[in-house]
N, C-alpha and C positions, 0 to 999 in steps of 0.2 A: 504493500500500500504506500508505505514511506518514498519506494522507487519509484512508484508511477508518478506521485505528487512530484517529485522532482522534477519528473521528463516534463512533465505539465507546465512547472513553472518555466524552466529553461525554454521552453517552448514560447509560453507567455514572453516573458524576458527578449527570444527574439523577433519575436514580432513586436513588441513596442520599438523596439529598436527601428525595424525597417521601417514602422510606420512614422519614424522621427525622421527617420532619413531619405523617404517620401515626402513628404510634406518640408522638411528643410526646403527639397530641392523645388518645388511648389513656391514656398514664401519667403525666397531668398531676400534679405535686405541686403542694400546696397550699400558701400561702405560709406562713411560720411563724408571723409574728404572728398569723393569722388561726386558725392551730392551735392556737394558747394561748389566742385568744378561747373559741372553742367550748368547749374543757378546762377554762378557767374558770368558761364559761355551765354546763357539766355538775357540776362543782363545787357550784353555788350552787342546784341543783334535786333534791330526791332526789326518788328513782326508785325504779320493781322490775325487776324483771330482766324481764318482757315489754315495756320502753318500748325504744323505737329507740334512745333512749342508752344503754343497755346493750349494745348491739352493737359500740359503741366500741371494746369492750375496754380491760384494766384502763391504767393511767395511764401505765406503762412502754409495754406493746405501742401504748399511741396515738399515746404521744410518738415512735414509730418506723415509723408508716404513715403512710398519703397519707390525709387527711382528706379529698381528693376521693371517697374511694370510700367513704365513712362513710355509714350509712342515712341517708337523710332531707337527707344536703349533696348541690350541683352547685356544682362551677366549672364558671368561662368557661375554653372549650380554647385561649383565647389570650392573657389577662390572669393566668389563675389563681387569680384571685378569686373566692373564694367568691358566689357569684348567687342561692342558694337555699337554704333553709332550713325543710322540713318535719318537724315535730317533733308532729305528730297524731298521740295513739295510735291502737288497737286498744279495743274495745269492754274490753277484758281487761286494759290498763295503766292505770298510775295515774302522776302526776305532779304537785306542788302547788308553790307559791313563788311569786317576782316575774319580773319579765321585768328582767334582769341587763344593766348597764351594759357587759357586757363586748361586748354587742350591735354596739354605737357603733362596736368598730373592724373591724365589718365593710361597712367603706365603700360597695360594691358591692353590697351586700346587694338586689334588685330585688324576692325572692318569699320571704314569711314565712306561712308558716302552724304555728298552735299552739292551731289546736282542739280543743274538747271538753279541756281544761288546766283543772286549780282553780285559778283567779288570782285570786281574790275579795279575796287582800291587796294586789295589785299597784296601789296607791295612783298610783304613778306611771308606769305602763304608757304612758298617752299623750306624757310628754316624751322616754320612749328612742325610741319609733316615728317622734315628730314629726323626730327628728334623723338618721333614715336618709335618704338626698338623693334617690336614684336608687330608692327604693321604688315596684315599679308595683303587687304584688299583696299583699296584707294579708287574711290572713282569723286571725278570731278568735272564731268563733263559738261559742256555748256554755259559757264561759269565766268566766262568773259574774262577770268585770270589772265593778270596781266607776266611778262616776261622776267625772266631772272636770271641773277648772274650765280651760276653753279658753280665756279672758283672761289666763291667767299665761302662755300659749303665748308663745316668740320666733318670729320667723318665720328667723330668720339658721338657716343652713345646712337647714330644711325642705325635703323633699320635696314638688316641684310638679308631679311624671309618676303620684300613683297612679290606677291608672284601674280597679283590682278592689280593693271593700272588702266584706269580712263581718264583720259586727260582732253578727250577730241572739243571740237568749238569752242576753241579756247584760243589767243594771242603768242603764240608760244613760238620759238623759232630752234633751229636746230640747235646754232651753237652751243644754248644754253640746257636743253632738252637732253640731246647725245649723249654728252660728259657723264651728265647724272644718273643716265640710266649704267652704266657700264658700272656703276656699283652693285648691280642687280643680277648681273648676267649669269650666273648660277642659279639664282631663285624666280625669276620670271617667266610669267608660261602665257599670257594673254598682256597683250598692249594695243590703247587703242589711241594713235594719236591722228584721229580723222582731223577734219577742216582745223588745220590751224596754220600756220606758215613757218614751216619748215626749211623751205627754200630748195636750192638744187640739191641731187643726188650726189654729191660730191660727199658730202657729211655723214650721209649714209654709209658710204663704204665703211668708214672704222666702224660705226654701230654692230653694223651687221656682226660682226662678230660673239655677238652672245649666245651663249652654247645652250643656256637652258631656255628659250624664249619658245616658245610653242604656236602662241598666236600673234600675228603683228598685221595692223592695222592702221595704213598712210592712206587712206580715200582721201580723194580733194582738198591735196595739200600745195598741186603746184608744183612736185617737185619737176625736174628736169634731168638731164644726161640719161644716162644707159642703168637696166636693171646691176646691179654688184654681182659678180661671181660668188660673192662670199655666201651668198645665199645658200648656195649646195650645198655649202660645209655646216649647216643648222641644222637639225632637228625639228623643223619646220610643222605644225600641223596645218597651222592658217594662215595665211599670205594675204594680205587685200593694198593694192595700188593702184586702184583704178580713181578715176577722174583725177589724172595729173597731166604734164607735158613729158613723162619719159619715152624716148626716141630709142632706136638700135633695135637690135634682136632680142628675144630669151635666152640667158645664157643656157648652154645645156647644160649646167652642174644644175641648174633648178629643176630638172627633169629628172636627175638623180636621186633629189632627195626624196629618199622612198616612203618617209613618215606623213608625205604632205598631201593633206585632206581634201584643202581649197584654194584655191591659185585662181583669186579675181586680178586680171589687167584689166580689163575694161576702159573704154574711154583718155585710152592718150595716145601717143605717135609710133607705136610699135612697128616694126615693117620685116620686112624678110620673107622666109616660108617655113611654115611647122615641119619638124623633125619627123620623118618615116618610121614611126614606133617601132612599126613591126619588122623591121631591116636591125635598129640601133641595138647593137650589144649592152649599150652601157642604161640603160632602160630600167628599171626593176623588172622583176620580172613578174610579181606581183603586186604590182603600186594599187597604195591607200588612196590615191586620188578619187574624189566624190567629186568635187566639184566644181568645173572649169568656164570660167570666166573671160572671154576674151573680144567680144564684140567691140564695136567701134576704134578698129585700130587700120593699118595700113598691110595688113598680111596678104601675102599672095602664095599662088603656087594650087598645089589641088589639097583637098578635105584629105588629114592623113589618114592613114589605117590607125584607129584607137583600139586594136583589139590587147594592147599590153595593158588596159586603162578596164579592167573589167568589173571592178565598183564604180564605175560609171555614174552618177543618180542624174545632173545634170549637167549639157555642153550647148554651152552658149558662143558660137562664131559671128554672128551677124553681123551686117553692115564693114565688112572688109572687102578686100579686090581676091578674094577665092575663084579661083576657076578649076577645070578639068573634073573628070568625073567624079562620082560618090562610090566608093569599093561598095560589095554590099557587106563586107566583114562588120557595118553598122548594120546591119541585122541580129549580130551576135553577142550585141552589148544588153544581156536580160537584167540587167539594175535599173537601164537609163528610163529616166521620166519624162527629161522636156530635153528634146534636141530643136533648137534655134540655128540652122544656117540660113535666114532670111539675108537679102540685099548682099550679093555674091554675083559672081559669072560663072557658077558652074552651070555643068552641061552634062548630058547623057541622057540615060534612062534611067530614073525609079521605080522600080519593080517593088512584086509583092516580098521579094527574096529581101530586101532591105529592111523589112519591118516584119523578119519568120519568127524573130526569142524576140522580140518588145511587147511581153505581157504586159508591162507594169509601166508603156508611154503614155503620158495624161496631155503633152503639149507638144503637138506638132506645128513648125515652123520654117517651110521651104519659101514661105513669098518671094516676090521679086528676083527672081535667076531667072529670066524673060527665056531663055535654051535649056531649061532644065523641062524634062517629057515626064507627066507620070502616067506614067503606062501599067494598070494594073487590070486583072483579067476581073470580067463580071461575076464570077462566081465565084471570087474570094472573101472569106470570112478572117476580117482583122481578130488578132487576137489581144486588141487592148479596145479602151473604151479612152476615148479623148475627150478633153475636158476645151480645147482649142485647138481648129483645123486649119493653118492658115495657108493656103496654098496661091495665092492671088498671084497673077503675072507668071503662071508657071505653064506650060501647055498640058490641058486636059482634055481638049474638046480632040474632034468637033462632037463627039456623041454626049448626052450627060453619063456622068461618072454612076453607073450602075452599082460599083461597089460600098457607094455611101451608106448605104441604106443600112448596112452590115455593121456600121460602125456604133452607133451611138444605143444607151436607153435612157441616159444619165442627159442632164442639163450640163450643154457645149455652146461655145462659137466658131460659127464658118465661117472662113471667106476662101469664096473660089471667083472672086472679081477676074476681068480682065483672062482668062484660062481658053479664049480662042475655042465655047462651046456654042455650035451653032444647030440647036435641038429645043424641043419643046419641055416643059418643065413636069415630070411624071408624076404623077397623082400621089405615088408615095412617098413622093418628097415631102410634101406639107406633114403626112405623119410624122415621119422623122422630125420637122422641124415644129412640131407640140413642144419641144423640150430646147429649146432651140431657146439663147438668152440675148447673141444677135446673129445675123446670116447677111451675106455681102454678095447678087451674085451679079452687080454689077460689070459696066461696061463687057459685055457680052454679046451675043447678037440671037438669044433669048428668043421663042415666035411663037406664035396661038396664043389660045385663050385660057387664063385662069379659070377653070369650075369652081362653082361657091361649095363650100363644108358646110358640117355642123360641127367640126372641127374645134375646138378652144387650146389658147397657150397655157401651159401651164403658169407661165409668170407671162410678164408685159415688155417682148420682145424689141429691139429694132432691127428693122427691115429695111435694106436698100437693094433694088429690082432695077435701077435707075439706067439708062442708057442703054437700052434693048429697043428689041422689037413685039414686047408683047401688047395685042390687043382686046378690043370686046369691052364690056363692061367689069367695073374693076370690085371683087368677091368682097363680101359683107365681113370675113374673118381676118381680112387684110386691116382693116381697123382697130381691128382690136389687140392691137399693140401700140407701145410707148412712143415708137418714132417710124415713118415710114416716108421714104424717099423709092418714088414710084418716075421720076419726069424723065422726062426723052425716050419716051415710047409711044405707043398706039391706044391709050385709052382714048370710050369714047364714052362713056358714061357713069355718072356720078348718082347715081341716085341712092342705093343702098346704102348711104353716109348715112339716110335720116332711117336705116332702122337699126341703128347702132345703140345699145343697152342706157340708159341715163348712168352718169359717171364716167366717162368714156376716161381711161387715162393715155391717151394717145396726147403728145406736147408737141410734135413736132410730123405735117407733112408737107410734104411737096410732090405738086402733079403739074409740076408747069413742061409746057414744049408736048402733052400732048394733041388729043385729037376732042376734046371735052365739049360737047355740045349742051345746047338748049341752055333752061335758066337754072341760076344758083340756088341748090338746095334751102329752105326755111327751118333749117332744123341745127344752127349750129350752137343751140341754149344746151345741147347734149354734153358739146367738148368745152367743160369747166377748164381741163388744165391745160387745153391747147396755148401755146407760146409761138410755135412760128409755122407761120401758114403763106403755102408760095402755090398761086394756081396761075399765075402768067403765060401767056402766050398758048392761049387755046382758044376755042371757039363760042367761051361764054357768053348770051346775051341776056337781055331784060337788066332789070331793080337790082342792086346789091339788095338783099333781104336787112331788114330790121334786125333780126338776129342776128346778126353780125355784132354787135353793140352788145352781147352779151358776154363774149371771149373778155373776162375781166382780167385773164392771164397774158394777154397778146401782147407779143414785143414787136413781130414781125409781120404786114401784111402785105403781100404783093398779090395785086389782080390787074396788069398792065397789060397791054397788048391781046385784050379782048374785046368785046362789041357789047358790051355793057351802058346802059341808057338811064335814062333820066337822072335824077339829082343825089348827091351823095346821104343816106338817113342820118337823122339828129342822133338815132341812138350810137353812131360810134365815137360819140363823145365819153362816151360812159368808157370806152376802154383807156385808163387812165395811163396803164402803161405802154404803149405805141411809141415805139423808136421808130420803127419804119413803115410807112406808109405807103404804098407804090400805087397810083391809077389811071398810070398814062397809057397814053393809047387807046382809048377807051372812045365813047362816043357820049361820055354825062353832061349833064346841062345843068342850069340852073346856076344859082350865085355859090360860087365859094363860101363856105358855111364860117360862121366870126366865131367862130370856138375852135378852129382849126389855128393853131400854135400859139395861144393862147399860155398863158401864164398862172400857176407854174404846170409845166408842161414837160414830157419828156419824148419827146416827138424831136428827133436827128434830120431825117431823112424824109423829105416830102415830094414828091412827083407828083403834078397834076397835067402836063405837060398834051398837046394834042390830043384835048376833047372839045368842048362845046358849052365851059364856064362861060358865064357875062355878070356885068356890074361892076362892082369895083375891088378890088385885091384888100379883105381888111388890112388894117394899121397893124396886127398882130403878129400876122401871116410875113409880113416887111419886114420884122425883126424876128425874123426864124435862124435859128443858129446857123452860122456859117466857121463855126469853126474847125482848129485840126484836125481835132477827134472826129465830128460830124464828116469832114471831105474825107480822112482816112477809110471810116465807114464805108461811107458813099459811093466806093471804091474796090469792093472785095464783093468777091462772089457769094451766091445766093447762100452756099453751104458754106462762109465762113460764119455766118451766123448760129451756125444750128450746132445740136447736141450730140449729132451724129459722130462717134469713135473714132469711123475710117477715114 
């Protein structure tokens, strides 16, 4: 009995224990000196009431809570020291000052961030950071920090563990930048020093040599010269240098380095020809490369063989001078997701043998290689589902592409603009394109007639049909999406507009340059959210309708170069927003209406030019804007107005 009572108590015993030592680490108080730091740092920073410092509460209630549970602090559940330190607002706080000495006595300090902070006076920002010891994560990005001289730095009591730095949007130049990090180059694995002014690549070479740095980030910094060699020799996971002026080729030792993940150049002066993978010995042989970054540069030569590159996820070429075929050994990359060689001169044939292992492509992007063929046979079954098709400026025609139909069940965008198909549009096209978010199958040479559905999109597509040949009266389900640009073809009738649902969310059409007869629909009280409407140069006659005057959304209204009569209605006064106005050509009468540029007024662009006004030009109308903006406008075509993508 004596024994059992014992195990009992021991037992007891250790469970109060655990539960002290639960609940410690639960109701950890924070040390006090460390409490007076922070109440000091909050002191010396004003604030608004949406910053995390305000959540402190006022100076009494601080001085008598656990600072561990204060926004933006962690302590350690067993030192009690403060470990962290996020003090980033919200889009909607504001906070300005220095970065406050009283920092220093938070010895333990490992994670600082005070992003998106106006520190623009913080002269001395880098000797309080320099003197945290055990600092691993530092981000300060956005912060308008101003520049420093890193030779006055001591190195006594620095931190030599950080191994995450953001410093990007910030004032900061190499000289000073470089030096300092080269204290780190053991312990550093992510750096991001995007938009700040670094200057040329010349200062880069010595950097580069930090052996532990894993991620390194120079996006639009402006630097210039040639990528460094030294690069190969790193341990490299993440590389980004894109949006700068660096010129010359990729060194091959960056192809070497086998650890590297993502390799963005993007957007600077790169030129030469990518290296023949599958040839180069010196290659990995099974490279960690995921993903490759290289659009907007000056590359030429033909698309390599990537098949050494078989993590693949995404390869971005676009907008370079590529030419020569496509191997189909890009058939055999089963990682890749989104292949981009748009805006290129290659040439060949694309087969279905290109896309046989791309289960897992969501983004396809061949546009504009005006000699690139795709030639794939009608009864093939893709074996991916694409989320974007963009083949525009490629030759597909002259048949339509039978294999479409295969592709999709998932909500996509098309564009097979400009693809030299000279065929009518198959009935199962519209099914496919239910799921359809926008479809482009512009300048084509398109012909027959749309049948009407009962058809519905699943969302509120846009549609551009624009510059074909099709005709007949234009299908009631064609409205019933967000934008639709229909003009320079054969329609000849308008009427199914007025049995379109109340609510219509269509913003944006244009049917001008076709064949559009008889009078203007009365039914335009449907399209609340219409914004820019272009029926010009067709064969409308009779009344502009009253309902017109209801479009309380309109920026844009062209009906010019029609056979339209009598007097313009009072109600499109009511459309308060009208920038552009268009009714010339027309055959209306009656007096220019005195509410026409009236004040105040948002009315740019006014045309009344060759109809059949009389009386007098009000005084209003006299002082209509003539300025830059307004002649700029006045000046760009129909679709630089609109919402339309492409």
């Amino acid at each position: 009995m004596d024994r059992w009572l014992t195990q009992n108590a021991l037992l007891l015993l250790l469970l109060l224990v655990l539960l002290f030592l639960v609940g410690g680490e639960s109701n950890t108080r924070c040390i006090e000196s460390e409490r007076k730091a922070l109440l000091h740092f909050r002191r010396n920073h004003p604030h608004d009431q949406t910053h995390p410092l305000s959540s402190w509460g006022n100076e009494e209630e601080a001085s008598k809570s656990d600072c561990c549970e204060w926004t933006g602090v962690r302590c350690s559940n067993t030192s009690h020291h403060v470990v962290m330190l996020d003090l980033s607002p919200s889009a909607s706080s504001s906070w300005r000052g220095n970065i406050s000495n009283s920092l220093l006595k938070l010895r333990f300090l490992n994670h600082l961030d005070l992003s998106l902070l106006d520190l623009s006076q913080a002269y001395d920002w880098f000797q309080v950071i320099y003197q945290l010891p055990h600092l691993k994560k530092l981000l300060l990005s956005f912060c308008n920090l101003p520049n420093f001289d890193s030779a006055s730095l001591s190195l006594v009591n620095s931190s030599k563990s950080l191994s995450v730095l953001d410093l990007s949007g910030n004032n900061l130049s190499s000289t000073s930048v470089y030096p300092w990090l080269f204290n780190f180059s053991h312990s550093l694995v992510h750096l991001d020093l995007s938009s700040n002014n670094l200057g040329d690549s010349k200062s880069l070479e010595a950097f580069v040599g930090m052996s532990g740095l894993k991620k390194l980030l120079l996006r639009n910094n402006q630097l210039r010269g040639s990528i460094p060699e030294a690069f190969g020799n790193m341990s490299l996971e993440h590389l980004d240098l894109g949006f700068n002026m660096i010129e010359g080729e990729i060194p091959k030792s960056l192809w070497n380095t086998c650890t590297l993940q993502t390799l963005d150049l993007c957007f600077n002066n790169l030129s030469g020809e990518l290296p023949d993978f599958a040839q180069s010995l010196s290659v990995c042989s099974n490279s960690s490369l995921e993903y490759l970054y290289l659009s907007l540069n000056r590359f030429r030569g033909p698309l390599p063989n990537l098949i050494n590159f078989p993590k693949l996820i995404h390869l971005w070429i676009s907008s370079n001078r590529l030419d020569g075929t496509v191997s189909e050994s890009l058939g055999q990359m089963t990682q890749l997701e989104v292949l981009n060689i748009s805006r290129n001169s290659l040439k060949g044939v694309i087969s279905e043998a290109h896309f046989s292992k791309l289960s897992k492509l969501s983004i396809l992007d061949l546009s504009f290689n005006p000699d690139l063929i795709v030639n794939i046979s009608s009864n093939w079954v893709a074996p991916f589902e694409l989320n974007e098709i963009r083949l525009g400026s490629c030759k597909l025609g002259p048949l339509f592409p039978p294999w479409l139909k295969t592709l999709q069940k998932s909500q996509f965008e098309l564009d097979i603009s400009n693809s030299g198909i000279s065929d009518s549009i198959p009935d199962w096209f519209w099914g496919l394109c239910t799921v359809c978010l926008s479809m482009n199958l512009s300048y084509n040479n398109l012909s027959g007639t749309i049948q009407n559905s009962s058809r519905r999109f699943a969302d509120y597509p846009e549609i551009d049909l624009s510059s074909n040949n099709l005709e007949g009266p234009i299908p009631l389900f064609l409205f019933k999406v967000a934008a639709l640009d229909i003009s320079r073809n054969r329609f000849s009738n308008l009427d199914s507009v007025c049995h379109i649902d109340n609510g219509s969310h269509l913003s944006f059409l244009d049917i001008s340059y076709n064949e559009l007869l008889g009078e203007l629909p009365d039914c335009w009280s449907y399209f609340e959210n219409l914004e820019i409407l272009i029926l010009g140069n067709n064969k409308l006659s009779g009344r502009i309708p009253s309902s017109m005057g209801s479009l309380a959304m309109i920026t844009t209204l062209h009906l010019g170069n029609n056979y339209l009569t009598s007097e313009l209605p009072a109600s499109l006064k009511n459309c308060k927003n009208l920038i552009v106005f268009d009714v010339g050509g027309n055959e209306l009468s009656g007096p220019i209406p005195t509410w026409m540029g009236q004040r105040p007024s948002s009315l740019l662009i006014l045309s009344l030019r060759s109809n059949r006004f009389n009386g007098n030009i009000p005084s209003t109308t006299m002082s209509f804007d003539t300025s830059p903006a307004a002649r700029f406008i006045s000046k760009q075509p129909y679709w630089h107005h609109t919402k339309m993508s492409w």
